[in-house]
C-alpha positions as CSV (number, residue, x, y, z in Angstrom):
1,X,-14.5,-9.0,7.7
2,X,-17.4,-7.9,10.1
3,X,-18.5,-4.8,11.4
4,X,-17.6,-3.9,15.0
5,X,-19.0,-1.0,17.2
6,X,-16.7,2.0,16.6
7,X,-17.5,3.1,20.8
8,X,-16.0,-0.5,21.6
9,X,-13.0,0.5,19.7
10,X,-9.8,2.6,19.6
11,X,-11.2,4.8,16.9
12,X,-14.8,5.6,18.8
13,X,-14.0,10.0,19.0
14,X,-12.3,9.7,15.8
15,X,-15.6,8.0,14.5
16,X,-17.6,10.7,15.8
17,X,-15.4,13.8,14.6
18,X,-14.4,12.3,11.2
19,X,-16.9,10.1,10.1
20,X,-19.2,12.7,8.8
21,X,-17.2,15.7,7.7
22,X,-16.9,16.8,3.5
23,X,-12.9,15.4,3.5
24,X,-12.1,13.3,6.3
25,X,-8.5,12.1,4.3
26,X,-5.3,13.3,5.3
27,X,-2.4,13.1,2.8
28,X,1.2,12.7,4.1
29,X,4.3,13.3,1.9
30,X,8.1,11.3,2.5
31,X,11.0,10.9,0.8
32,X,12.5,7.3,1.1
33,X,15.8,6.1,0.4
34,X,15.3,2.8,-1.5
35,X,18.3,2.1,-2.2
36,X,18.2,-1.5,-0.9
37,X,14.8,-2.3,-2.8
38,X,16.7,-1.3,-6.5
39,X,19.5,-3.8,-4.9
40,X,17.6,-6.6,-4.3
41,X,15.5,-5.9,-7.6
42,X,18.3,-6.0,-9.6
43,X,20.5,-9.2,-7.5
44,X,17.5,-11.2,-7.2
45,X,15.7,-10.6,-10.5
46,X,12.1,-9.5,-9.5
47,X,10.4,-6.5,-10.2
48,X,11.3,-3.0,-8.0
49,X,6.9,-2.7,-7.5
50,X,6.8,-6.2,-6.3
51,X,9.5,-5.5,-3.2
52,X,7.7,-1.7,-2.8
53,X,4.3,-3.5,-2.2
54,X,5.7,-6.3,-0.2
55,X,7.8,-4.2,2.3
56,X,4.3,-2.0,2.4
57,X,2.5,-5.1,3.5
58,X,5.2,-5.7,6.2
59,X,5.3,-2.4,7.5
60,X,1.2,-2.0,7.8
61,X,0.7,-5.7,9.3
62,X,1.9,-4.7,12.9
63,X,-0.3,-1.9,12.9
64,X,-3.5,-3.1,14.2
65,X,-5.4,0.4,12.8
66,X,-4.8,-1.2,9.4
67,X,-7.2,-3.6,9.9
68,X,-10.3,-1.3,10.6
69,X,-11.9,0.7,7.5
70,X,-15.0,2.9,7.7
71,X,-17.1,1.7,4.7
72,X,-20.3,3.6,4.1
73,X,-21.0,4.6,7.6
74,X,-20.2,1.7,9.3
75,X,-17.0,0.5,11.2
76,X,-15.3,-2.9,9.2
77,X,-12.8,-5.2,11.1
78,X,-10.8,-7.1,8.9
79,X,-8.6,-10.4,9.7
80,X,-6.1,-9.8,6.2
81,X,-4.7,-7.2,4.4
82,X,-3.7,-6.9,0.6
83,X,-2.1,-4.1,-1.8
84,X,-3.3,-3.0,-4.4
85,X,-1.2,-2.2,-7.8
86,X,-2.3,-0.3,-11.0
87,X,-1.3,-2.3,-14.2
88,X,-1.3,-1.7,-18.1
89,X,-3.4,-4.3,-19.3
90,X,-2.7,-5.3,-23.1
91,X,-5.1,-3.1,-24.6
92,X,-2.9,-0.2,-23.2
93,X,-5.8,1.0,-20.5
94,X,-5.9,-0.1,-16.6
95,X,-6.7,-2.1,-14.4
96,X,-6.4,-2.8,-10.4
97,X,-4.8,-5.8,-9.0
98,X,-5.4,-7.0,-5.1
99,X,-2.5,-9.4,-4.2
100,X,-2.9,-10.7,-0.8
101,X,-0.1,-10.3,1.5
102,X,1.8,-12.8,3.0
103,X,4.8,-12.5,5.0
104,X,6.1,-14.8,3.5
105,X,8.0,-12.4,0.3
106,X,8.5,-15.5,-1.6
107,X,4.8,-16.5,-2.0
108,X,3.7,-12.5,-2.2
109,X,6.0,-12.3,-5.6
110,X,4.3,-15.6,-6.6
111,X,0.8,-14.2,-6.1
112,X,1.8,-11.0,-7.7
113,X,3.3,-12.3,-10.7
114,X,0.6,-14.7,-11.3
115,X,-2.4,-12.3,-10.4
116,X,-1.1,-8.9,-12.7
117,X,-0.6,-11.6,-15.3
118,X,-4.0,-12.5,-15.4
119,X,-5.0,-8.9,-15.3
120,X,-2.8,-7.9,-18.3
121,X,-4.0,-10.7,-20.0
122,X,-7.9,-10.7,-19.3
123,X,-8.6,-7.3,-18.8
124,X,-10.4,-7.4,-15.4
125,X,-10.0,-5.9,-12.0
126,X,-8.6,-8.7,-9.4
127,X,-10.7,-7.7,-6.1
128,X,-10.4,-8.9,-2.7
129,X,-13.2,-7.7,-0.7
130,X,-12.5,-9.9,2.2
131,X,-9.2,-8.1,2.5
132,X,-8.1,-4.8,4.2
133,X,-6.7,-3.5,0.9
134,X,-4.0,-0.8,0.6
135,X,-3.9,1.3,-2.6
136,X,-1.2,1.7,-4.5
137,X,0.2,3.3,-7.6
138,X,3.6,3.8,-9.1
139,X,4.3,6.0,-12.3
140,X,7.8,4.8,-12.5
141,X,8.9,6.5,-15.7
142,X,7.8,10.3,-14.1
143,X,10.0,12.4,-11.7
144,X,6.9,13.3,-9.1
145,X,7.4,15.4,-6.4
146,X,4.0,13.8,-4.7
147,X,0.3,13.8,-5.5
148,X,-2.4,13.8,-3.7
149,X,-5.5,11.2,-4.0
150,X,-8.6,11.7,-5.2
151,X,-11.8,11.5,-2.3
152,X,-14.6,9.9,-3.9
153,X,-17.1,9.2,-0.8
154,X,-17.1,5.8,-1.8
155,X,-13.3,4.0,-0.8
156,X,-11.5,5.1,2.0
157,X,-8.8,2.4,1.8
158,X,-5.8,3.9,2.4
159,X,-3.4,4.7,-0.5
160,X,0.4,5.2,-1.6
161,X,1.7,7.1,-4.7
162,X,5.2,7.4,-6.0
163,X,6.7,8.0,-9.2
164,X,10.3,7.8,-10.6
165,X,13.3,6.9,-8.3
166,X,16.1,9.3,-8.0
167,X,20.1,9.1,-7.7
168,X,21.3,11.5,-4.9
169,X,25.1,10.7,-4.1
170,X,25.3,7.2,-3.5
171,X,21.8,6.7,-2.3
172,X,18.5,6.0,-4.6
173,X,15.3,8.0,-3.4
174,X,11.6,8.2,-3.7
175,X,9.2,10.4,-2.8
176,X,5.8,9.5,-2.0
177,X,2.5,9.9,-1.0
178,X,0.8,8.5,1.8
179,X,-3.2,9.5,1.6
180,X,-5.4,7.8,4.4
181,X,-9.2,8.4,6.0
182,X,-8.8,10.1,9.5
183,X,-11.7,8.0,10.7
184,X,-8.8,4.6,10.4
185,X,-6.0,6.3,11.7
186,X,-4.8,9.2,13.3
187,X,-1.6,11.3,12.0
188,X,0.7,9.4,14.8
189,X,-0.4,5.9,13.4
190,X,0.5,7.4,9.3
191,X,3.8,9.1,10.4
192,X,4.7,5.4,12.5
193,X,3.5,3.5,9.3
194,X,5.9,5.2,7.0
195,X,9.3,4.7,9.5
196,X,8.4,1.5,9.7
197,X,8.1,0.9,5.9
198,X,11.6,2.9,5.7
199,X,13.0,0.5,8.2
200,X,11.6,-2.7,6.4
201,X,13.1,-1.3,3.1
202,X,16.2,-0.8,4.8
203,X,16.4,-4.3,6.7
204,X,14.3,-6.0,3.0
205,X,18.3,-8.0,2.3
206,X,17.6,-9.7,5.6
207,X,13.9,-11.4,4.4
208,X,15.1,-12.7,1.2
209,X,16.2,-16.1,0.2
210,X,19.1,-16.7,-2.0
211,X,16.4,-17.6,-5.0
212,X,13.5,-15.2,-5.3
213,X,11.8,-16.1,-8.6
């Protein structure tokens, strides 16, 4: 991580419009069809979260605006990314959990299993700061129709929200929330990022080895 010159960047007149202004995020909504994703959770025996976060990771890696964040008001260059889940600990509260991403799935579902582990068990936040991180959250046993983050002044990361999966025909879909700081990206760069997640969903059965676990 270091900071960089936002006028020797890509995002220099975004810097200069957004950077300052009372809500610079911008909150897209989609509706996925993740029908591959319940597949592959169910052949390969790994959680539906892990593959949502994973095919997340792919889809935001190509996309070099992922890798800048305005923090405070400076301009942060980052060399990794990671996502971000929301667990129940065992004292029934929450905690966050950064899992670094690799591209390798098989590794990312061993770092996620072992990291919201240690979470559950010890109660504690896992943070990467050395990471690009990507929010995430999932309230799996509620029928959303979308939500829309709260701006706190303080993170700008970029953040997805989905809730319960639903049957329509033969397909399985999601809808979802997509919230991000203009200042990163522009509305182009969000609407790109989510058909490229939709297309790493739909192509995930080509990235995963016979044995997952």
């Amino acid at each position: 991580m270091k900071e960089v010159n936002p006028q020797e960047t890509t995002r220099a007149y975004a810097f200069d419009m957004w950077m300052n202004v009372p809500m610079p995020m911008v909150t897209f909504f989609r509706t996925l069809d993740v029908s591959r994703v319940l597949q592959a959770s169910r052949r390969k025996g790994c959680k539906f979260n892990m593959l949502m976060c994973w095919c997340i990771g792919r889809a935001a890696s190509s996309i070099k605006e992922f890798y800048m964040l305005p923090v405070g008001q400076k301009l942060m260059q980052y060399d990794s990314l990671a996502i971000c889940t929301i667990i129940a600990n065992r004292k029934g509260e929450i905690n966050s959990c950064d899992i670094p991403f690799s591209d390798n799935v098989q590794q990312f579902n061993h770092d996620y299993m072992a990291l919201t582990k240690r979470a559950i068990e010890n109660c504690k936040n896992h943070e990467l700061t050395e990471s690009m991180v990507i929010g995430t959250s999932a309230l799996a046993h509620y029928p959303i129709d979308g939500a829309v983050g709260m701006y706190s002044g303080i993170f700008n990361n970029p953040f997805l929200i989905w809730g319960q999966y639903r049957s329509c025909l033969w397909k399985k879909t999601l809808n979802i929330s997509f919230q991000f700081h203009h200042v990163q990206m522009d509305g182009a760069h969000a609407a790109h990022f989510l058909d490229k997640l939709q297309s790493e969903i739909t192509n995930l059965h080509k990235h995963l080895p016979r044995f997952l676990p």
